[in-house]
C-alpha positions as CSV (number, residue, x, y, z in Angstrom):
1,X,68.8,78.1,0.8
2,X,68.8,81.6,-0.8
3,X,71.9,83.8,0.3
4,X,69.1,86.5,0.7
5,X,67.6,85.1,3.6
6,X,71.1,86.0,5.7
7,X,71.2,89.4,4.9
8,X,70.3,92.2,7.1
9,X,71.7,96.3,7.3
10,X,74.3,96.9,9.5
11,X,75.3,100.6,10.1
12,X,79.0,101.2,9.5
13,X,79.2,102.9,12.7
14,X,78.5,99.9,14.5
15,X,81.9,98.2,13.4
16,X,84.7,98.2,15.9
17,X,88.2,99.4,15.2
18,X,89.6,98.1,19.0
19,X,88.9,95.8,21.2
20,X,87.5,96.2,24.8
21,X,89.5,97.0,27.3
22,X,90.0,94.6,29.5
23,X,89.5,92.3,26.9
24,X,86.6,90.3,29.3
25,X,84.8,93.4,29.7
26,X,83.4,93.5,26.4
27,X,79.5,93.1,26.6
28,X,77.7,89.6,25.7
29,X,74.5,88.9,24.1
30,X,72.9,85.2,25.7
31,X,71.0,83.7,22.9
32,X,68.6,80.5,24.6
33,X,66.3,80.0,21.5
34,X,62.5,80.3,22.8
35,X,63.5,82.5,25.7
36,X,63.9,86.1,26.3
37,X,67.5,87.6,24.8
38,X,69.7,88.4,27.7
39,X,72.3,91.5,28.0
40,X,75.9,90.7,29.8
41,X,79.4,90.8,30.0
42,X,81.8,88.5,28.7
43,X,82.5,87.8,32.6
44,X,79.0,86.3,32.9
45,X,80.6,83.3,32.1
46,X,81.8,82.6,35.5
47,X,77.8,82.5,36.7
48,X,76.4,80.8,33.2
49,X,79.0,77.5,32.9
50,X,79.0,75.1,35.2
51,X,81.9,73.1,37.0
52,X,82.4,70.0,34.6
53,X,81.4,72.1,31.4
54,X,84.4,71.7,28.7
55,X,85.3,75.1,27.4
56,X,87.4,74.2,23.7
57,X,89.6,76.6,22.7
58,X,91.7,77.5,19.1
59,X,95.3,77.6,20.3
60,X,96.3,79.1,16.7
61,X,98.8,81.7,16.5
62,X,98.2,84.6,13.9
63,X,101.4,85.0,11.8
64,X,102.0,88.5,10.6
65,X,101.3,87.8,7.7
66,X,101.0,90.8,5.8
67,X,104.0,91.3,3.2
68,X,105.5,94.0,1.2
69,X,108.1,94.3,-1.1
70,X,110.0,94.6,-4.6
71,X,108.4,92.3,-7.8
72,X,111.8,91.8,-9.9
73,X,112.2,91.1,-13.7
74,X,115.1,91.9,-15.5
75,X,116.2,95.7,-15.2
76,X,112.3,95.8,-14.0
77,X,110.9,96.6,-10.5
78,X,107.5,97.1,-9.3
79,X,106.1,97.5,-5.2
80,X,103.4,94.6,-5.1
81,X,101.9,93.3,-1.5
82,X,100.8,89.9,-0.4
83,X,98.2,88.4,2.3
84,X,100.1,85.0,3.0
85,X,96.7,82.9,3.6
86,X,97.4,78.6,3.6
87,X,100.7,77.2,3.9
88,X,101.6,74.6,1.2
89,X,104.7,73.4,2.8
90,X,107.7,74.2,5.1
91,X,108.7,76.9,2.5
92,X,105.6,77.6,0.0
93,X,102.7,79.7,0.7
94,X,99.7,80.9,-1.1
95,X,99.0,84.2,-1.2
96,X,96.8,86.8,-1.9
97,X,98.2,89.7,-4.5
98,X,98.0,93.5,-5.1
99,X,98.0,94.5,-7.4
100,X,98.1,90.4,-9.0
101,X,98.7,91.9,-12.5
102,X,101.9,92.8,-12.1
103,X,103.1,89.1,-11.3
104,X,104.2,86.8,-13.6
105,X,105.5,82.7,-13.0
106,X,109.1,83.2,-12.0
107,X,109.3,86.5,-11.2
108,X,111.5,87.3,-8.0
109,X,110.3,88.9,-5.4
110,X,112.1,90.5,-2.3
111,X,110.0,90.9,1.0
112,X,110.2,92.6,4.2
113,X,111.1,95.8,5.0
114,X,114.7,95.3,4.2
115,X,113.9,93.2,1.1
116,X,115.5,90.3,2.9
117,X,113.2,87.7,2.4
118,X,113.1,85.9,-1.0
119,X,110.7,84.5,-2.8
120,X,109.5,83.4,-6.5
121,X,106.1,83.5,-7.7
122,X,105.6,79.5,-8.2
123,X,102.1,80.3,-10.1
124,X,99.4,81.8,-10.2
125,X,95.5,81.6,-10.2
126,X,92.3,83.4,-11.9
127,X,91.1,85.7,-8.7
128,X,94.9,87.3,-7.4
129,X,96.2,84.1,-5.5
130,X,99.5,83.3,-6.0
131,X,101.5,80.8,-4.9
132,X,105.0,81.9,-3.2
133,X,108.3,79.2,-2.8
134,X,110.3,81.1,-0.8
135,X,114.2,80.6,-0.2
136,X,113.8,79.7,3.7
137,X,111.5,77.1,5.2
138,X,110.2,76.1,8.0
139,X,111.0,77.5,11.8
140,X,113.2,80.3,9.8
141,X,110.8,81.4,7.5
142,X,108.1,81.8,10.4
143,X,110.8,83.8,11.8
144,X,111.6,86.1,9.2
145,X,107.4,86.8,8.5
146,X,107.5,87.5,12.4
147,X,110.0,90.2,12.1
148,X,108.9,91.4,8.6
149,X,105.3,91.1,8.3
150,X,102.1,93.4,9.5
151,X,99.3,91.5,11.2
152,X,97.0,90.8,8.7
153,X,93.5,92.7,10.0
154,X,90.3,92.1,8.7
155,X,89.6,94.0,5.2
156,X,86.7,95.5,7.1
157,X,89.0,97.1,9.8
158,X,91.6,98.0,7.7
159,X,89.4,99.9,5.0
160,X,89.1,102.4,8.4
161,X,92.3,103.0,9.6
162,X,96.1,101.8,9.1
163,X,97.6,98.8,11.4
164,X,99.3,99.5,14.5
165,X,101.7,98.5,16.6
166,X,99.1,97.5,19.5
167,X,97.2,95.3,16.7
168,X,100.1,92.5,17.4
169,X,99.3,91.7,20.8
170,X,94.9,93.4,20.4
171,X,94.6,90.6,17.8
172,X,96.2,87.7,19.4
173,X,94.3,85.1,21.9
174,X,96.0,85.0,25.3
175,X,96.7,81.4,24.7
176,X,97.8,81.5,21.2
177,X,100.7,78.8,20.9
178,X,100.9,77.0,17.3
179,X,101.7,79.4,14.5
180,X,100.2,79.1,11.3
181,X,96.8,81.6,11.1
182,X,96.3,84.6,9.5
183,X,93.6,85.9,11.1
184,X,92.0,85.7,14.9
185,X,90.0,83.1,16.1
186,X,88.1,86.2,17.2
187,X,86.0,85.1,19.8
188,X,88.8,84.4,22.1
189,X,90.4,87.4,21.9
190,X,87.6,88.1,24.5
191,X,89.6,86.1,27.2
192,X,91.9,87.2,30.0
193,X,94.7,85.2,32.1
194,X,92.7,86.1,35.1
195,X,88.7,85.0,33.5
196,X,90.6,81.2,32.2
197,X,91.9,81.0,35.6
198,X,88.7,81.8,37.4
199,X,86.8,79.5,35.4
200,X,89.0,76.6,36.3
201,X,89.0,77.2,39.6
202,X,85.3,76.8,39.3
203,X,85.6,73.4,37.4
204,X,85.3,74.5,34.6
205,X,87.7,72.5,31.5
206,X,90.1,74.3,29.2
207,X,91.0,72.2,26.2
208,X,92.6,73.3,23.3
209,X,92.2,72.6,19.3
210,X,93.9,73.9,16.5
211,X,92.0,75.3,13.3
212,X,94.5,77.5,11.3
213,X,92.4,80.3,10.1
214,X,92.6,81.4,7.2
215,X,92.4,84.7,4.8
216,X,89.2,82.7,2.8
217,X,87.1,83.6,6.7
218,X,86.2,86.9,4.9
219,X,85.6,86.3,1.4
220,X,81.9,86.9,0.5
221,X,79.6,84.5,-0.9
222,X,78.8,85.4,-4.4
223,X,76.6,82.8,-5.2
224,X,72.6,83.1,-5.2
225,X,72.1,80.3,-3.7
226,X,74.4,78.2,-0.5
227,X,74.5,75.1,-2.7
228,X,76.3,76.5,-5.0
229,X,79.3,78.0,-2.6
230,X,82.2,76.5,-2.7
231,X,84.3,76.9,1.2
232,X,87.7,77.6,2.0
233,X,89.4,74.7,3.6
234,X,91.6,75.2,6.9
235,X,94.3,72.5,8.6
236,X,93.2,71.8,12.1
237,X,94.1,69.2,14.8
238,X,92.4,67.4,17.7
239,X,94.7,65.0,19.7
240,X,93.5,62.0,21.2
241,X,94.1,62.8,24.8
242,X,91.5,65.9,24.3
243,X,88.8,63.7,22.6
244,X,88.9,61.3,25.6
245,X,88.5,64.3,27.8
246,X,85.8,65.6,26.4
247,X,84.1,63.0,25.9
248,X,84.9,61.9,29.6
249,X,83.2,65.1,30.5
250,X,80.6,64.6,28.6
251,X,79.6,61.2,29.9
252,X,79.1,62.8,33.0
253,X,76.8,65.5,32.3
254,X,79.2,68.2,31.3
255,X,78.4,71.0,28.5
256,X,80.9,71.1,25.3
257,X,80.8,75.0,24.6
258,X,83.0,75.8,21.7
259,X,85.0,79.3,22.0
260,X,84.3,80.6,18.5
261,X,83.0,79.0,15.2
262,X,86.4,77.6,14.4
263,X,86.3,75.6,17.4
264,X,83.3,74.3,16.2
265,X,84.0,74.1,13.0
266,X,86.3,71.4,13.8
267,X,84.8,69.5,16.6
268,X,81.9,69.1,13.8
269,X,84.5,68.0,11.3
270,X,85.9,65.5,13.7
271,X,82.3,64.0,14.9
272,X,80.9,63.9,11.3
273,X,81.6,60.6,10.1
274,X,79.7,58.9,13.0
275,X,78.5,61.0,14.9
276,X,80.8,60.9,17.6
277,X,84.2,63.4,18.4
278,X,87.1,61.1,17.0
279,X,90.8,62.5,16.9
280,X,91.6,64.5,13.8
281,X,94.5,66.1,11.6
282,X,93.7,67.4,8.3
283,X,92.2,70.4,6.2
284,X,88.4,70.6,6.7
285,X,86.1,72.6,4.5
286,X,82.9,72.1,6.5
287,X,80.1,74.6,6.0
288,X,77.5,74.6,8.0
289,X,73.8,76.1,7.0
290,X,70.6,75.5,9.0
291,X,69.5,72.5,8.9
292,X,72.9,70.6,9.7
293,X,72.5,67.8,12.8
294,X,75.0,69.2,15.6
295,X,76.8,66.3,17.1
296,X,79.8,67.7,19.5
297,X,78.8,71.4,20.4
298,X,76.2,72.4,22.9
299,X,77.1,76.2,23.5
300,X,78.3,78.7,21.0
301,X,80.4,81.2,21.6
302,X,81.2,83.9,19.0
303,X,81.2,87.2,17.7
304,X,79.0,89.2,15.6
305,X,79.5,88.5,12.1
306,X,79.1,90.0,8.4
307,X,75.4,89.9,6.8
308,X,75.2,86.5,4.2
309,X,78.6,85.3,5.5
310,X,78.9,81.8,6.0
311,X,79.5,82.6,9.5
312,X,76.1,84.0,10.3
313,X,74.8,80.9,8.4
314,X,76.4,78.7,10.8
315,X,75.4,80.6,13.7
316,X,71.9,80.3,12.1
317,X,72.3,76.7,11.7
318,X,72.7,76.2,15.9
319,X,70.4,78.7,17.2
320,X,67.7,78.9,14.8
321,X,67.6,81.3,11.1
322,X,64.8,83.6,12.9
323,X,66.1,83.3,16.7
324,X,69.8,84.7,15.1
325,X,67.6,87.5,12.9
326,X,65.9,88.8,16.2
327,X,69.4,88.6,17.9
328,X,70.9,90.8,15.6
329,X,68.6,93.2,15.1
330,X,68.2,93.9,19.1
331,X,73.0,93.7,18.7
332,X,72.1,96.3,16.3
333,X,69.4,98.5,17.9
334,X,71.1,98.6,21.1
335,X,74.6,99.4,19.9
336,X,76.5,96.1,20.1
337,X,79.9,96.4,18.4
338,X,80.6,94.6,15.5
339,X,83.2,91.5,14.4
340,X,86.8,90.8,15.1
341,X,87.2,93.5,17.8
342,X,83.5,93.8,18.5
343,X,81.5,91.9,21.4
344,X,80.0,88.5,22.2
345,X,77.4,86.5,21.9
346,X,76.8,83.3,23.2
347,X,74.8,81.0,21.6
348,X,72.4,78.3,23.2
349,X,71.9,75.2,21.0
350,X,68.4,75.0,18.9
351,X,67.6,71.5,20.3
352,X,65.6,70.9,17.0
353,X,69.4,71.2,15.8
């Protein structure tokens, strides 16, 4: 399909720089292809689900992942920047530069605010990646990002206004446990303690999955045409014990609604092969564009997303291209607030998907 047909105009105003407050007040659009669009709150939920629906959450943790510091060569120093983005290994990242033409292969680098984290540039791409071997690994390496780093916001937020210190607990799901993101499964940051604990008191499932997101969630398509688009890939995990949950649940008549499109992302990835959720570790690279065959998600929830984004493809792909266009443009017209920080929607499955 052409990239063309996922564009649309979305006023700059309509962007959000903060999040809701409380975080389940935020407002939610209901999407049920064929039927009217519905207005509500993220708290809607509690009268929408249904006890023995399975609500499947990311339980990635967003590293600060944002680094500054001191590019080193001889008698030679220059400030350079890096987006940390997919961990290689316990002690190598790859990166995103500024500026990238300052770097060369074996340059030192010292990090942080103090300078105290070391690092040499192990190589370098085309487009400003580089890759990073730093001197610790592992459990003290996430460490030292933690207390060095800046959360690393979306370009889109940042471009408006600097990071602050509320940003490390606004852009962070309530149940974030397993480090290794660097950026928000954004759609959860819509949950509270109290809303999760309401919802399973109504019998309602909380399972969690791991995606690590990563930095490649907001590069743009450049292509003409999705065929030719090449997609990120991201490390995620489903154990066992939650596939035979799930599917439990499902056996018995109970909904699978995936909290955000990472969720799905990776349910998808783990049911493609035959068509049914299997237990799965590894990196997928799964994009999704209308006319993909859903297997393991019957209710979308997400967040309004950029125009030709592979996001809004996918979200296009389960509710139907012309059901997501209407959608939007009533988000739009009736000031909805946009992306990570903005509100929700909440998707119905296109059952001709």
């Amino acid at each position: 399909m052409r990239v063309d047909d996922f564009d649309f105009d979305l006023p700059a105003e309509r962007i959000a720089l903060h999040p809701a407050e409380p975080r389940d007040s935020a407002r939610m659009l209901i999407v049920r292809p064929g039927e009217p669009l519905e207005d509500g709150r993220v708290t809607d939920l509690l009268r929408i689900l249904r006890a023995g629906d399975v609500l499947v959450v990311n339980d990635t943790r967003v590293l600060p992942a944002e680094l500054t510091g001191t590019r080193i060569r001889g008698d030679n120093r220059a400030s350079v920047s890096f987006n940390l983005h997919k961990r290689v290994d316990a002690n190598t990242w790859r990166a995103f530069a500024r500026p990238a033409k300052r770097l060369h292969v074996l340059d030192r680098l010292e990090l942080g605010d103090t300078g105290s984290i070391g690092a040499t540039v192990a190589g370098k791409g085309e487009t400003g990646e580089v890759t990073l071997a730093f001197d610790l690994g592992g459990a003290e390496l996430d460490e030292a990002i933690k207390a060095h780093g800046a959360m690393p916001l979306p370009p889109y937020i940042e471009a408006k206004r600097h990071t602050e210190e509320r940003d490390k607990s606004d852009y962070q799901t309530v149940y974030a446990a397993r480090d290794g993101a660097v950026a928000a499964p954004t759609a959860g940051l819509h949950f509270t303690e109290s809303l999760l604990q309401q919802l399973a008191e109504f019998g309602v499932t909380v399972e969690r999955v791991t995606l690590h997101v990563g930095a490649g969630t907001f590069l743009p398509v450049k292509v003409e045409d999705t065929d030719d688009h090449v997609m990120h890939a991201e490390w995620g995990d489903i154990p066992a014990a939650v596939v035979e949950r799930i599917l439990a649940a499902r056996a018995k008549g109970g909904r699978v609604i995936a909290v955000g499109t990472t969720s799905l992302r990776l349910l998808e990835t783990a049911a493609r092969a035959t068509g049914i959720l299997q237990p799965f570790v590894g990196d997928t690279d799964i994009f999704i564009t209308p006319g993909y065959r859903f297997n393991a998600v019957d209710i979308l929830m997400t967040n309004f997303h950029l125009p030709r984004s592979t996001l809004f493809m996918l979200v296009s792909a389960f509710a139907g291209l012309e059901t997501m266009r209407a959608a939007y443009a009533h988000a739009i017209a009736d000031n909805y607030r946009f992306y990570s920080y903005g509100d929700a929607s909440l998707l119905f499955r296109d059952e001709g998907s």
